[in-house]
C-alpha angles and dihedrals in degrees: 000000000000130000092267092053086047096056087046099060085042107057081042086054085046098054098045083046092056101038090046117078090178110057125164136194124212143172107222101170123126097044120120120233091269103046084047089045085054091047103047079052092051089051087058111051091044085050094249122153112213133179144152115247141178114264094214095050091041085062100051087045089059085044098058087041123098102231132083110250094178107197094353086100090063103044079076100119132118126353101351114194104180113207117206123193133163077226120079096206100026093087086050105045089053091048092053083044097053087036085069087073095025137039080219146123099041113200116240093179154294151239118216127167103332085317129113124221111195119200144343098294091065076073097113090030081055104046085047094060105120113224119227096268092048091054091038081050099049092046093052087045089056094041089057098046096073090046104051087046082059100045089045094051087048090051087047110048084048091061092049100046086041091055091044085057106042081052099056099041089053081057 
C-alpha cells in the first residue's frame, strides 16, 4: 500500500469517525468463511456497517478526528472490525446475539455517544443502552400517563353523578 493509498483510508476513516456518533471495536478472528459470511449478514439486516481495518490507520485516523476517544487507541492489537449503527445497542445486541453459536467476536471497546466502553466485559452495559426512539418513547409513555388518569377519573365520576341524578329524579 503506498503512502497515497494510506492517506486515503485514512481521510475515509476520519470522516466515518466523525459522522458516526456509535462506533464499536471488535476482534473476529478465528471465525471460518461461512460464520463471517453469517455475521456480515447479520450486520446488515440489523443496519450495521462492518468492516476490517488496519489498526494502525485506524489510529491515525482517531487522532485527526475530532472526538475523544479516551483508551480506545490502546485496545489496537491483533485483528480490529469496527462496527458503525445510527443505533447504540443495536452492534451489541447483535454480538451477544452471534456469541449464542460462537465464543467471537470478542468486544475491545466502543464509542457511544461521547462515552467510552472498555472491554468485553461492558457486553451487557453495552446491549441495555436505550436508542434515541426507546428514551423519546418511554418519556411520551410517562407524559400521557398523568393525563389519561385524569381524563378516566373525569369519565368516571360523570357516570356516577349521572346515574345519582337519573335516580333521584326517577324518585
Amino acid at each position: 500500500m503506498t503512502r497515497e493509498e494510506k492517506s486515503q483510508v485514512i481521510e475515509a476513516l476520519t470522516s466515518q469517525l466523525s459522522e458516526g456518533n456509535i462506533i464499536y471495536l471488535a476482534d473476529i478472528s478465528g471465525l471460518n468463511a461461512s460464520q463471517t459470511s453469517n455475521l456480515r449478514r447479520a450486520c446488515f439486516k440489523a443496519n450495521v456497517k462492518l468492516s476490517v481495518v488496519k489498526n494502525t490507520l485506524l489510529e491515525k485516523a482517531m487522532e485527526k478526528s475530532d472526538k475523544d476517544f479516551g483508551e480506545l487507541p490502546s485496545m489496537l492489537k491483533g485483528n480490529t472490525s469496527m462496527m458503525l449503527s445510527e443505533t447504540g445497542n443495536a452492534p451489541a445486541k447483535l454480538i451477544k446475539e452471534f456469541r449464542k453459536k460462537s465464543d467471537k467476536p470478542l468486544l475491545k471497546g466502543a464509542y457511544v455517544e461521547e462515552a467510552i466502553y472498555v472491554g468485553d466485559d461492558q457486553l451487557d452495559a453495552l446491549v441495555n443502552i436505550k436508542s434515541k426512539e426507546e428514551v423519546i418513547g418511554d418519556i411520551i409513555g410517562l407524559l400521557q400517563s398523568p393525563a389519561k388518569n385524569v381524563v378516566s377519573a373525569l369519565q368516571s365520576g360523570g357516570s356516577k353523578l349521572s346515574g345519582i341524578l337519573k335516580t333521584l329524579s326517577e324518585k
